[in-house]
PyMOL Python script that loads the backbone (N, CA, C, O; Angstrom):
from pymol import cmd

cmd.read_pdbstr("""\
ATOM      1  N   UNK A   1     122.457  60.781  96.793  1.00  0.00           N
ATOM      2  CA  UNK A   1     122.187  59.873  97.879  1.00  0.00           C
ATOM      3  C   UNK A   1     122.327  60.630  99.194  1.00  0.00           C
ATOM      4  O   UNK A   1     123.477  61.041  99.346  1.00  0.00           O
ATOM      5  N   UNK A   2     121.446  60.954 100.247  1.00  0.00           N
ATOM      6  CA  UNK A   2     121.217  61.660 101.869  1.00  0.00           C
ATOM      7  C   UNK A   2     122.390  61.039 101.855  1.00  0.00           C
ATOM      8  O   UNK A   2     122.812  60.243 101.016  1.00  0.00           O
ATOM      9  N   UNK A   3     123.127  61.614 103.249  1.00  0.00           N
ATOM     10  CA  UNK A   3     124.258  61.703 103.565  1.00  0.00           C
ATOM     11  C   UNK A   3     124.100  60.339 104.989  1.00  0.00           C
ATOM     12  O   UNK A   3     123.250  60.400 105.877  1.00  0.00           O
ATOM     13  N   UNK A   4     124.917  59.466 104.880  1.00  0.00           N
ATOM     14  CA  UNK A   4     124.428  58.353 106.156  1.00  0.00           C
ATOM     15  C   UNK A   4     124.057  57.107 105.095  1.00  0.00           C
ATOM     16  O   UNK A   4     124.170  55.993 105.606  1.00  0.00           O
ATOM     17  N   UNK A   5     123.714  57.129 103.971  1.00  0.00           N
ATOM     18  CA  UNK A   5     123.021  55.995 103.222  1.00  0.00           C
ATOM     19  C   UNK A   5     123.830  55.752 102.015  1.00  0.00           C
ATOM     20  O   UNK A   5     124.212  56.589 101.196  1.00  0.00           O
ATOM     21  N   UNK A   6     124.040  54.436 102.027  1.00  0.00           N
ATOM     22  CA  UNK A   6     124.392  54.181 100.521  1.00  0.00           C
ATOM     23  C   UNK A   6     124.065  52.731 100.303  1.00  0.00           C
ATOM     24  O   UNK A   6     123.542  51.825 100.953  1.00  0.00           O
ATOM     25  N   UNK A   7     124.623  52.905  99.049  1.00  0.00           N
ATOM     26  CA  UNK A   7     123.771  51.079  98.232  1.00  0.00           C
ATOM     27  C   UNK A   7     124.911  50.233  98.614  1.00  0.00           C
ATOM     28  O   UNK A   7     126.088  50.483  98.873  1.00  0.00           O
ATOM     29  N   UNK A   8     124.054  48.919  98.562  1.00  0.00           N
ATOM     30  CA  UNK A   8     124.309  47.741  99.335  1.00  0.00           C
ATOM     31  C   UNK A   8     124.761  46.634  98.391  1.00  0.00           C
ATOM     32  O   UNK A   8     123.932  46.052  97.691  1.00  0.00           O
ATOM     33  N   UNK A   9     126.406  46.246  98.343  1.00  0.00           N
ATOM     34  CA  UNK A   9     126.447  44.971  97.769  1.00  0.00           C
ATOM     35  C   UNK A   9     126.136  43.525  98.077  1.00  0.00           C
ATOM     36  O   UNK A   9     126.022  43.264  99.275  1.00  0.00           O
ATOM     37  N   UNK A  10     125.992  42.630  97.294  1.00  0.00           N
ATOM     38  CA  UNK A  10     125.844  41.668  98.353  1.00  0.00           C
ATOM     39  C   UNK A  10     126.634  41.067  99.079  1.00  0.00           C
ATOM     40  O   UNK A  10     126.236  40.257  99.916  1.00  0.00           O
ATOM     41  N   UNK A  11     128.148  41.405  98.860  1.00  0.00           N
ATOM     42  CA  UNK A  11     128.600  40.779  99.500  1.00  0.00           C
ATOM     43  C   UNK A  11     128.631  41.765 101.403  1.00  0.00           C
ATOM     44  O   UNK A  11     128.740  41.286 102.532  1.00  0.00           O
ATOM     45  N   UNK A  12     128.462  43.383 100.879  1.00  0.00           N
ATOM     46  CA  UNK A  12     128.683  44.024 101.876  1.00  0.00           C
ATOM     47  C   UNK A  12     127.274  43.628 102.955  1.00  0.00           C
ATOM     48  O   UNK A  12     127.276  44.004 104.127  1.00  0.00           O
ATOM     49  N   UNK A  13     126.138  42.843 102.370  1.00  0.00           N
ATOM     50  CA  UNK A  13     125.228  42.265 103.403  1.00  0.00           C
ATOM     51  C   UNK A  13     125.462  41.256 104.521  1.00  0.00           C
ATOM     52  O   UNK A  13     125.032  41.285 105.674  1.00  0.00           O
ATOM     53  N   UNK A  14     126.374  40.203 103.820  1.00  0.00           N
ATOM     54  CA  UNK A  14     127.529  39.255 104.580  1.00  0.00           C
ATOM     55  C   UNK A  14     127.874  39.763 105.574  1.00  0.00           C
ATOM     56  O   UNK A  14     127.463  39.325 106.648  1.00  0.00           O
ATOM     57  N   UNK A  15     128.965  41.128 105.493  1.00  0.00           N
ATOM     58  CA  UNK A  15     129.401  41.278 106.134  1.00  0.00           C
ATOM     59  C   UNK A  15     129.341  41.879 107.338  1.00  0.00           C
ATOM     60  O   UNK A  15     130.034  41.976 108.351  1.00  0.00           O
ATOM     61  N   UNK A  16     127.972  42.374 106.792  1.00  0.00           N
ATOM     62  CA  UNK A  16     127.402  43.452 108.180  1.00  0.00           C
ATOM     63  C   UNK A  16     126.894  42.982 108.932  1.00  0.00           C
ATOM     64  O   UNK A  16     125.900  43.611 109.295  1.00  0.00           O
ATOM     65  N   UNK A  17     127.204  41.390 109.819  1.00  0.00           N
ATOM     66  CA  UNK A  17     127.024  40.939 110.856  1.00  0.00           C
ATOM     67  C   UNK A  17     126.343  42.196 112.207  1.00  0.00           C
ATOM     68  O   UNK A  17     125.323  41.930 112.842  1.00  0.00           O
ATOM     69  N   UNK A  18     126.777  42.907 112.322  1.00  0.00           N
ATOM     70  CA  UNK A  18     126.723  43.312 113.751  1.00  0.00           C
ATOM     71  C   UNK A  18     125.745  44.566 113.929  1.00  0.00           C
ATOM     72  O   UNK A  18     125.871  45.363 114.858  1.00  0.00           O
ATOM     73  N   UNK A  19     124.653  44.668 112.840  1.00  0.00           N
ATOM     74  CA  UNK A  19     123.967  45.323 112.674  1.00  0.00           C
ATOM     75  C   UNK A  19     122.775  44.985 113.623  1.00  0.00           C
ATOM     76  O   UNK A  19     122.481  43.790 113.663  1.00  0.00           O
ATOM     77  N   UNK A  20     122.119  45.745 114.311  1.00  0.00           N
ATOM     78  CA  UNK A  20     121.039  45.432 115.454  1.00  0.00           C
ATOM     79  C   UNK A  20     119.530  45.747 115.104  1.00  0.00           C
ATOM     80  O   UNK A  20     118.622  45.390 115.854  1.00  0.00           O
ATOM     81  N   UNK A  21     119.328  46.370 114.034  1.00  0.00           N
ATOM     82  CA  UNK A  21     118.123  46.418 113.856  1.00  0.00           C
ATOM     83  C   UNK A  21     118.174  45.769 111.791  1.00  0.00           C
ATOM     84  O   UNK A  21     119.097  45.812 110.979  1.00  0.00           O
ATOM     85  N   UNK A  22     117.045  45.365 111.691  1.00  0.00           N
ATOM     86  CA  UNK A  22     116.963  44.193 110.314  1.00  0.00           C
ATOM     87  C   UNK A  22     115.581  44.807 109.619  1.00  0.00           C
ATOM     88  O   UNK A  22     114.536  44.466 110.173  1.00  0.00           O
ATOM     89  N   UNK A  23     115.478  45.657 108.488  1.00  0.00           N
ATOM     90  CA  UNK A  23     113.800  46.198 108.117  1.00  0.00           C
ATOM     91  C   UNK A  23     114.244  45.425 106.991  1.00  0.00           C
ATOM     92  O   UNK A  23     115.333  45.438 106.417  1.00  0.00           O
ATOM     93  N   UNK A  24     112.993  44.608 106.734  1.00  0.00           N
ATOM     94  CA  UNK A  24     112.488  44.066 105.330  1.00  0.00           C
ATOM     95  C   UNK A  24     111.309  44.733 105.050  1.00  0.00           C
ATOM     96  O   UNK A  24     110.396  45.046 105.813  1.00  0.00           O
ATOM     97  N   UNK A  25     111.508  45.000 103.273  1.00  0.00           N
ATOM     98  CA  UNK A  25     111.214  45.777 102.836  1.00  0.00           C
ATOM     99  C   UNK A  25     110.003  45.373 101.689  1.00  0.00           C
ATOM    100  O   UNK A  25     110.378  45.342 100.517  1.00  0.00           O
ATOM    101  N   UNK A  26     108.634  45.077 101.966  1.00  0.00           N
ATOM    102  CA  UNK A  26     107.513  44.051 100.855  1.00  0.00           C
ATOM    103  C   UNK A  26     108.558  42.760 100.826  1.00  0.00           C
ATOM    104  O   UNK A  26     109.055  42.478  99.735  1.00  0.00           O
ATOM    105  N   UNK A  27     108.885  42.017 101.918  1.00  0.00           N
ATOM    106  CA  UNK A  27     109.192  40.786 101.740  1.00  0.00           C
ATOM    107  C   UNK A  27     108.276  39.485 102.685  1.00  0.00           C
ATOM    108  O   UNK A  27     108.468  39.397 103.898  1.00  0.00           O
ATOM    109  N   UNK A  28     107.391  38.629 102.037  1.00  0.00           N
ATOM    110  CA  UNK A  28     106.701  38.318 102.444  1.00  0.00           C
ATOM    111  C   UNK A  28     107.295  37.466 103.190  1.00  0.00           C
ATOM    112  O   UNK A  28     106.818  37.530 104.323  1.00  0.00           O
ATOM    113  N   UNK A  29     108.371  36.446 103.079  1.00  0.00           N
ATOM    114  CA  UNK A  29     108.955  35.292 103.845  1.00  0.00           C
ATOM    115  C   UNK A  29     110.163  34.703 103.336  1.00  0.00           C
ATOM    116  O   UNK A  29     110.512  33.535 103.510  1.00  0.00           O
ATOM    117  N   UNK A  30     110.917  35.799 102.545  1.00  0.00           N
ATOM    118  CA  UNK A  30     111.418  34.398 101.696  1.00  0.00           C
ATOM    119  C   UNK A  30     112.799  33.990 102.647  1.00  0.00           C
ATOM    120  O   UNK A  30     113.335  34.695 103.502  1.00  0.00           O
ATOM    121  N   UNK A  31     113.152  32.722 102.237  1.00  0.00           N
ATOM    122  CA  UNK A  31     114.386  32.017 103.305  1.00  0.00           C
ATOM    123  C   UNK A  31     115.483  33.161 103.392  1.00  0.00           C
ATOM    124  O   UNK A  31     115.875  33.530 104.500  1.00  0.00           O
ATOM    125  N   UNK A  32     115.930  33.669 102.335  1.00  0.00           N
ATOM    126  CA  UNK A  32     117.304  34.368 102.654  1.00  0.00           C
ATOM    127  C   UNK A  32     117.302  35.690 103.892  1.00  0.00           C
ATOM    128  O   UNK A  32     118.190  35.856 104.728  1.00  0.00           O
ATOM    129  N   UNK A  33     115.965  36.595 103.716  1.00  0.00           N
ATOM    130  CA  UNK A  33     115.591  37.031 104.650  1.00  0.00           C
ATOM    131  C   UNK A  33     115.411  36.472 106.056  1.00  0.00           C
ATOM    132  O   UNK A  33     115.822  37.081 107.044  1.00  0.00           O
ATOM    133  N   UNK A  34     114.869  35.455 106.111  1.00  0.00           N
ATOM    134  CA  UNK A  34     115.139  34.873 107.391  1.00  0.00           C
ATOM    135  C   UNK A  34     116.176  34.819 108.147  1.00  0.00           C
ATOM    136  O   UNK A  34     116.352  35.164 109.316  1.00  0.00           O
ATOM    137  N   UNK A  35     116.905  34.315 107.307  1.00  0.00           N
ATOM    138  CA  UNK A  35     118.182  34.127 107.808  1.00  0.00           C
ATOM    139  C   UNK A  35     119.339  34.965 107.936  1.00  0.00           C
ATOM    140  O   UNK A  35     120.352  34.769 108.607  1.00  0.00           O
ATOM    141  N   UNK A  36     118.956  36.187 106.990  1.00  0.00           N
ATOM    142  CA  UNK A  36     119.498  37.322 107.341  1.00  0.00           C
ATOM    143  C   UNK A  36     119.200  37.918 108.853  1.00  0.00           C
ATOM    144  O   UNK A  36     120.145  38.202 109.589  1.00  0.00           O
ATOM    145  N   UNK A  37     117.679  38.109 109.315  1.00  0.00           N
ATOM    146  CA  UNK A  37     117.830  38.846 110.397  1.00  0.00           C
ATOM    147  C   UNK A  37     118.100  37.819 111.903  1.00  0.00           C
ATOM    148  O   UNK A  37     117.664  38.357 112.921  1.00  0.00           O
ATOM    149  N   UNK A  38     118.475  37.035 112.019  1.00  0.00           N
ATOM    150  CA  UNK A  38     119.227  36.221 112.728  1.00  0.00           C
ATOM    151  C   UNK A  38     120.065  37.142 113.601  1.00  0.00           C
ATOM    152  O   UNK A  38     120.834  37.865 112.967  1.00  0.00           O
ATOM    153  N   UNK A  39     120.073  37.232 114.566  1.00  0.00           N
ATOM    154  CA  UNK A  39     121.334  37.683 116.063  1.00  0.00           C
ATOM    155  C   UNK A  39     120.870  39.345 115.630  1.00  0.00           C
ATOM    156  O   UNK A  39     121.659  40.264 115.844  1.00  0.00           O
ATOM    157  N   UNK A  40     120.175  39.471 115.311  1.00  0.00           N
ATOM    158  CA  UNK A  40     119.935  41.476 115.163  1.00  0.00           C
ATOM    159  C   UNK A  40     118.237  41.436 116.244  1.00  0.00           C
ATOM    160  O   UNK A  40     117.236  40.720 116.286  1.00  0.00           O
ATOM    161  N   UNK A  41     118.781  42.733 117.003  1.00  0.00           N
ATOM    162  CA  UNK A  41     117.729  42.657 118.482  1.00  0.00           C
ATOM    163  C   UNK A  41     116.378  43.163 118.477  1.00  0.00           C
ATOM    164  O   UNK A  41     115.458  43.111 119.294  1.00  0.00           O
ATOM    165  N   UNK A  42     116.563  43.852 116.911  1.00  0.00           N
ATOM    166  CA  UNK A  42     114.904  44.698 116.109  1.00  0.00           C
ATOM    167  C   UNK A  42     114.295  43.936 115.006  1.00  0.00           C
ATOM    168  O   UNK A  42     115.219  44.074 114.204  1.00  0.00           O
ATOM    169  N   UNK A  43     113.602  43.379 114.504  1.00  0.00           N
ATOM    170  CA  UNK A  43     113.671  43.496 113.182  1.00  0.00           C
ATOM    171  C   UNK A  43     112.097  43.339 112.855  1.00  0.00           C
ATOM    172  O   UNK A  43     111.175  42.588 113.175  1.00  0.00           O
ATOM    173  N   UNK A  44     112.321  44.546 111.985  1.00  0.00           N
ATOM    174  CA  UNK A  44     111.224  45.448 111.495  1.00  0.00           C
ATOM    175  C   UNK A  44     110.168  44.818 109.829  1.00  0.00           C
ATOM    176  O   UNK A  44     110.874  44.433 108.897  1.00  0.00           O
ATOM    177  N   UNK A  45     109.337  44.795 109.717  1.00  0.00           N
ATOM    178  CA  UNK A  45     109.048  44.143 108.231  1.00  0.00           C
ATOM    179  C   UNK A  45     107.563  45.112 107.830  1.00  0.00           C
ATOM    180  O   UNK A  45     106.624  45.227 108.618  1.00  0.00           O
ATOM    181  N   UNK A  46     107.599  45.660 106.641  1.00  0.00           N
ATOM    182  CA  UNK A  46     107.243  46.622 105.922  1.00  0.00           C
ATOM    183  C   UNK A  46     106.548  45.700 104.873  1.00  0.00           C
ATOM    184  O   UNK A  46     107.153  44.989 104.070  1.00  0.00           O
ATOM    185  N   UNK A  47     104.813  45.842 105.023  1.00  0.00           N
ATOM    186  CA  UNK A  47     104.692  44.665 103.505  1.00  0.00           C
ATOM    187  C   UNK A  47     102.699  45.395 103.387  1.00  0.00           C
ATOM    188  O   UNK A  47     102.046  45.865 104.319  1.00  0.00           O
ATOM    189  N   UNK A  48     102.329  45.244 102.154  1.00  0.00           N
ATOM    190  CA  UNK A  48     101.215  45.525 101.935  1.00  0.00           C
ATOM    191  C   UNK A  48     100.093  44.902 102.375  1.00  0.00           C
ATOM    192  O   UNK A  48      98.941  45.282 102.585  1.00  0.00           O
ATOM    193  N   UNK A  49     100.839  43.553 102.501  1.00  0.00           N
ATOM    194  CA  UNK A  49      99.853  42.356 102.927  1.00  0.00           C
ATOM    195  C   UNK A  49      99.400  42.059 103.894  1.00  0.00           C
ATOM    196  O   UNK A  49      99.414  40.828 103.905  1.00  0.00           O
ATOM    197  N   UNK A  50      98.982  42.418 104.768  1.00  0.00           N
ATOM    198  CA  UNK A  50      98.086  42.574 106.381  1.00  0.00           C
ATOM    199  C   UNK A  50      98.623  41.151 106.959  1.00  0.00           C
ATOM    200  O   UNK A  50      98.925  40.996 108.142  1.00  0.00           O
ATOM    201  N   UNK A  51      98.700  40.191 106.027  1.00  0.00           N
ATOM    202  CA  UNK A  51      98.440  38.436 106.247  1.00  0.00           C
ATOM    203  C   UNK A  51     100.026  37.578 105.508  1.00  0.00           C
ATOM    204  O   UNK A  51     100.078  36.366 105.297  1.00  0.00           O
ATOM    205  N   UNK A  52     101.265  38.632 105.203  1.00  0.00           N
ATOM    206  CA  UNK A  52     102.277  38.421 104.742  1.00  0.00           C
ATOM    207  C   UNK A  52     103.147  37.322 106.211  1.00  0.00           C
ATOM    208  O   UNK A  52     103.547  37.815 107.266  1.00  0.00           O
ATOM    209  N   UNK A  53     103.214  36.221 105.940  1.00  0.00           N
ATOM    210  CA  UNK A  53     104.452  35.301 106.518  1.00  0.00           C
ATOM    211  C   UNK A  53     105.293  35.804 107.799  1.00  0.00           C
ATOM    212  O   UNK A  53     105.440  35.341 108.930  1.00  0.00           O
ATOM    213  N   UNK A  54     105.861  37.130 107.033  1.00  0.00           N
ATOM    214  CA  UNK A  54     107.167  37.443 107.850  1.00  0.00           C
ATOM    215  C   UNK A  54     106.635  38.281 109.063  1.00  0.00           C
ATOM    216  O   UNK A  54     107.369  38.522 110.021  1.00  0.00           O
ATOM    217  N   UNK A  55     105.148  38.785 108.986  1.00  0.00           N
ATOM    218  CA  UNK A  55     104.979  39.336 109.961  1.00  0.00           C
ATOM    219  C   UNK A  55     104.779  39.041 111.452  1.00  0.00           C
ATOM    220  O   UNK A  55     104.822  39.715 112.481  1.00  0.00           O
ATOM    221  N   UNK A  56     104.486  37.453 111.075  1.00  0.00           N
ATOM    222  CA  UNK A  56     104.656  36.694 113.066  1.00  0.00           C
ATOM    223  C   UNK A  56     105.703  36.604 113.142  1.00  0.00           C
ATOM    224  O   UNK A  56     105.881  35.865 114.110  1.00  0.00           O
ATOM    225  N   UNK A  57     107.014  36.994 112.575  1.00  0.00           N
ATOM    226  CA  UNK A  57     108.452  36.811 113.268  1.00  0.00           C
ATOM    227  C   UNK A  57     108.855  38.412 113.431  1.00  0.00           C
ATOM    228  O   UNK A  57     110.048  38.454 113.730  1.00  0.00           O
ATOM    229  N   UNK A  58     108.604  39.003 113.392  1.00  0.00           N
ATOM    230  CA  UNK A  58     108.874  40.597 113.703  1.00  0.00           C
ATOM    231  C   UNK A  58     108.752  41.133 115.054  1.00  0.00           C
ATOM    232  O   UNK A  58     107.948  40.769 115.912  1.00  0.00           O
ATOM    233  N   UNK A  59     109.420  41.812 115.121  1.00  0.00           N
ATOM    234  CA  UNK A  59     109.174  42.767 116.372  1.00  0.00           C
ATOM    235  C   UNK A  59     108.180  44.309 116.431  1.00  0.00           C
ATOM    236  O   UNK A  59     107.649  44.884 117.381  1.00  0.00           O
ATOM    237  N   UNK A  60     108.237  44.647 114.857  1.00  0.00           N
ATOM    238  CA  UNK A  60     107.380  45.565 114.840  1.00  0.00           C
ATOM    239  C   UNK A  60     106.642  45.399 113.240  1.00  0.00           C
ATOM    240  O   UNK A  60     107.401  45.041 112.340  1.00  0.00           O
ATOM    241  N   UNK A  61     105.232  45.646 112.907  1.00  0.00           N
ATOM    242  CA  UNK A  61     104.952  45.108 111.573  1.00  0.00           C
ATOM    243  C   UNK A  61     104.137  46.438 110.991  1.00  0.00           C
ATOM    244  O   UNK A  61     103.202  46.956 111.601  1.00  0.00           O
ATOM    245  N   UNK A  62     104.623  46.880 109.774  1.00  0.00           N
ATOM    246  CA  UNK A  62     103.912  47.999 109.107  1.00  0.00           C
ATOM    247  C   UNK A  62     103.260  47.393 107.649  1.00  0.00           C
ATOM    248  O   UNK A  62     103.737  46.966 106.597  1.00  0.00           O
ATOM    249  N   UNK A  63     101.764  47.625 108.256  1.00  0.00           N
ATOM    250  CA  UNK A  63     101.125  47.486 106.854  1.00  0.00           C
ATOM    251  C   UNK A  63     101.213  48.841 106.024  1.00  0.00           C
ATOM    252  O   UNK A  63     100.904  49.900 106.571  1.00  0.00           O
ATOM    253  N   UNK A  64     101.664  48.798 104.619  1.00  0.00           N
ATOM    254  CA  UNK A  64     101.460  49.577 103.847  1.00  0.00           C
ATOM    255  C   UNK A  64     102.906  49.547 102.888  1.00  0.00           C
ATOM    256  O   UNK A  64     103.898  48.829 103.009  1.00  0.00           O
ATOM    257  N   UNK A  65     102.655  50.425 102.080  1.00  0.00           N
ATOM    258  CA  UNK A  65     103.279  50.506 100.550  1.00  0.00           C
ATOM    259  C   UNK A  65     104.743  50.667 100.958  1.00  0.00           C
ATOM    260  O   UNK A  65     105.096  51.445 101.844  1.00  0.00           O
ATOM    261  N   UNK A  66     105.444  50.011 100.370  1.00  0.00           N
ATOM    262  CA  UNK A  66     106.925  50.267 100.894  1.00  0.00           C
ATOM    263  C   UNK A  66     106.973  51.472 100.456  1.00  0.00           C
ATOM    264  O   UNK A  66     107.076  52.261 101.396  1.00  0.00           O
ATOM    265  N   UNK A  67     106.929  52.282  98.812  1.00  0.00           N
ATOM    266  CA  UNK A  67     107.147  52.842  98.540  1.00  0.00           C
ATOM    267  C   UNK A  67     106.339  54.661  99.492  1.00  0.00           C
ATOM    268  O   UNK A  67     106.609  55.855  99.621  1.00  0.00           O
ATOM    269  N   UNK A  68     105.564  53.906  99.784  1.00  0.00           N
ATOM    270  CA  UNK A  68     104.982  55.417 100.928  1.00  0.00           C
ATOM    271  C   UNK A  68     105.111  55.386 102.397  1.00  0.00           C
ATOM    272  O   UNK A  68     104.774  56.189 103.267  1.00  0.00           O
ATOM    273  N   UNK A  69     105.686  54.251 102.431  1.00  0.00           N
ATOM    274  CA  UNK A  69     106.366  53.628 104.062  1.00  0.00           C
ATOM    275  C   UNK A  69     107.647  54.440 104.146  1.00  0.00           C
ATOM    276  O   UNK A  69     107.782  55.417 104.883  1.00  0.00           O
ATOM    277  N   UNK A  70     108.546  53.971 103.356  1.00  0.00           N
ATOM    278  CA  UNK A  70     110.366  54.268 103.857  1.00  0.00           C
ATOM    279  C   UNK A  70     110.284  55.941 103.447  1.00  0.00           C
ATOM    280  O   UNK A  70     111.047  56.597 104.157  1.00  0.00           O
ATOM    281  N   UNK A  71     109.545  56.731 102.486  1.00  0.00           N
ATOM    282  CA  UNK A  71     110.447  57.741 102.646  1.00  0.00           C
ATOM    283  C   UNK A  71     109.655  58.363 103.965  1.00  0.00           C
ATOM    284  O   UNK A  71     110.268  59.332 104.413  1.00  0.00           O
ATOM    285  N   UNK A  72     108.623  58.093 104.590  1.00  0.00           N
ATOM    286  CA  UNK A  72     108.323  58.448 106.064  1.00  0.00           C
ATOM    287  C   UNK A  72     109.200  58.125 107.323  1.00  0.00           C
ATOM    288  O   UNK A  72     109.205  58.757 108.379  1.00  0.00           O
ATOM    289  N   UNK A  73     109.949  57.006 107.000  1.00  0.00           N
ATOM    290  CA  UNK A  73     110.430  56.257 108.229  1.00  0.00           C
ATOM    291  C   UNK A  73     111.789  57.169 107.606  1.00  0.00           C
ATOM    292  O   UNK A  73     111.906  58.093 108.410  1.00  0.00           O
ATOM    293  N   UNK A  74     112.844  57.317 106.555  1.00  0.00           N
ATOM    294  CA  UNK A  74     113.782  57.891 106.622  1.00  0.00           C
ATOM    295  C   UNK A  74     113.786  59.133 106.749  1.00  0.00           C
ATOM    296  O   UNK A  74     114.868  59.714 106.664  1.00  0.00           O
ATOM    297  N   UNK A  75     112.337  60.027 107.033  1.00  0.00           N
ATOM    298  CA  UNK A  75     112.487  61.282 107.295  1.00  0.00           C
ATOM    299  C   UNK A  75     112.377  61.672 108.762  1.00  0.00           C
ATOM    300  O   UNK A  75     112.630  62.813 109.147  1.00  0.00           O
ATOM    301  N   UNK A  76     111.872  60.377 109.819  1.00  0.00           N
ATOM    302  CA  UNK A  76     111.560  60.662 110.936  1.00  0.00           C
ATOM    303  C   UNK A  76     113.066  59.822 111.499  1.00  0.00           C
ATOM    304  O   UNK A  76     112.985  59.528 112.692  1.00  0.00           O
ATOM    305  N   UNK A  77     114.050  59.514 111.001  1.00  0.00           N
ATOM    306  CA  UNK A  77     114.858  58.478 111.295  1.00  0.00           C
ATOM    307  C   UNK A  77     116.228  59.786 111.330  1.00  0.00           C
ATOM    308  O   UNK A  77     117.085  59.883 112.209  1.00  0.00           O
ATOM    309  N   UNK A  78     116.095  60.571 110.241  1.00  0.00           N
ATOM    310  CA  UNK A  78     117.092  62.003 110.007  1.00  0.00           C
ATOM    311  C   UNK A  78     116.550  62.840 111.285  1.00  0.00           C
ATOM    312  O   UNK A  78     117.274  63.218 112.206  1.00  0.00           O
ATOM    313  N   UNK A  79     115.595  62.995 111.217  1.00  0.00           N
ATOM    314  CA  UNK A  79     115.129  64.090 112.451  1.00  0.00           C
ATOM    315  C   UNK A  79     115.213  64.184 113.994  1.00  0.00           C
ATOM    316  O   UNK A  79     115.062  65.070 114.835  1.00  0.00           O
ATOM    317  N   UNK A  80     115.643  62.351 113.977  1.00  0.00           N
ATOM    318  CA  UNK A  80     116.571  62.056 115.486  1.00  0.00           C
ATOM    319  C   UNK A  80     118.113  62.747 115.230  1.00  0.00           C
ATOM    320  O   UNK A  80     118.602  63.254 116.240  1.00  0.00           O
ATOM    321  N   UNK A  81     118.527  62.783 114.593  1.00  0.00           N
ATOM    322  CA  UNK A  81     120.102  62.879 114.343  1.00  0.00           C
ATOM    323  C   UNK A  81     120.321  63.839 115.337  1.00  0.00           C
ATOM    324  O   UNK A  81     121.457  64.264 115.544  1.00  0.00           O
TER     325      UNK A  81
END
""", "prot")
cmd.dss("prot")
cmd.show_as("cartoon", "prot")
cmd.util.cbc("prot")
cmd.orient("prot")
């Protein structure tokens, strides 16, 4: 696992209130997501579907494959460090 990242319980999602930016990941709308990115000042949504739900509530919207999306975004995300 890159150094900075690790897996997510659910309860450790609870708790991470104070997180400021929110990426959903091929999630078209569903409620729990919603309500997850609540009080966070970014939130980002990643989905194949040009016409996916969650994308009129976003602040920034990427069409395309999660799976050929994130390892781009976590390689340009390391290269700020």
């Amino acid at each position: 696992m890159p150094a900075g990242y690790r897996t997510r319980t659910r309860s450790d999602r609870r708790q991470d209130r104070d997180a400021r930016v929110y990426i959903a990941c091929g999630i078209s709308g569903a409620t729990q997501h919603l309500v997850g990115m609540k009080g966070r000042s970014t939130f980002i949504a990643v989905n194949k579907d040009e016409n996916a739900p969650i994308f009129a509530l976003c602040d920034l919207a990427v069409v395309g494959d999660v799976l050929q999306v994130l390892p781009k975004l976590i390689s340009a995300l390391e290269a700020r460090r």
